[in-house]
N, C-alpha and C positions, 0 to 999 in steps of 0.2 A: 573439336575433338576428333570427329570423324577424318577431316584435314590431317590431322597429326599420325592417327591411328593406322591411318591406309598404308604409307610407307613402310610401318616395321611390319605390318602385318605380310605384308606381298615378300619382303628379303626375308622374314624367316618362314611363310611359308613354301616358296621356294628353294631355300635351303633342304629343308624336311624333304620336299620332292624332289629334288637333286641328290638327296643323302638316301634316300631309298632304293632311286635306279643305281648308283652308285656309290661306293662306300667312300670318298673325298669328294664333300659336296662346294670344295673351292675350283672344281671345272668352271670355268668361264662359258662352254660350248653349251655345257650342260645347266648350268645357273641360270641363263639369260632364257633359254624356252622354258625351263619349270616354273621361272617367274609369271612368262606371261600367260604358261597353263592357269599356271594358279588366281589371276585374276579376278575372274568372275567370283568364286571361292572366296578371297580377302575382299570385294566389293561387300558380298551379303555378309559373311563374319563382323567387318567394320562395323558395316551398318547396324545389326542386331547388338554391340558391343561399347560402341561410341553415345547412345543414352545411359548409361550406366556410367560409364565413366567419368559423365558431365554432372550428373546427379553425385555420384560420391563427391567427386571434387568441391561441387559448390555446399557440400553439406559438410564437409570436413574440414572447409576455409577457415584460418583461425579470422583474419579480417575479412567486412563487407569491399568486392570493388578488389579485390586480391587477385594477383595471378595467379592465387592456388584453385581459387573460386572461378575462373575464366577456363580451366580444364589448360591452362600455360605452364602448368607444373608436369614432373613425370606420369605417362600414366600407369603404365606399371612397367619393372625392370626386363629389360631386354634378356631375354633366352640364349645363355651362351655355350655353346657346344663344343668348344673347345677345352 
């Protein structure tokens, strides 16, 4: 889950911080360093975030041995800002 979780957390944290210094957070110049400000930030968020999400999953699996149970389903819907 942590795996999964790290990726969208870093692109839309970064976003957010690229949408802040800047009102069109699609700069490339400006995307690529608020990503990797934000790093350390989506490191602990992940972290503190990714048991949670492995707990609901495996307790809301309708099967045992399911990829809803293995945290391989969504974990929650992407934040779109457009």
């Amino acid at each position: 889950c942590f795996a999964r979780k790290l990726p969208q957390e870093i692109k839309e944290g970064g976003e957010g911080l690229a949408g802040s210094i800047k009102e069109n957070s699609d700069n490339k110049l400006l995307l690529y360093p608020s990503m990797a400000v934000w790093l350390p930030c989506a490191l602990v968020l992940t972290s503190l975030e990714a048991p949670f999400y492995s707990i609901k999953d495996a307790w809301m699996a309708e099967r045992p041995f399911s990829k809803e149970q293995f945290s391989l389903g969504e974990l929650d819907p992407p934040t779109d800002k457009k």
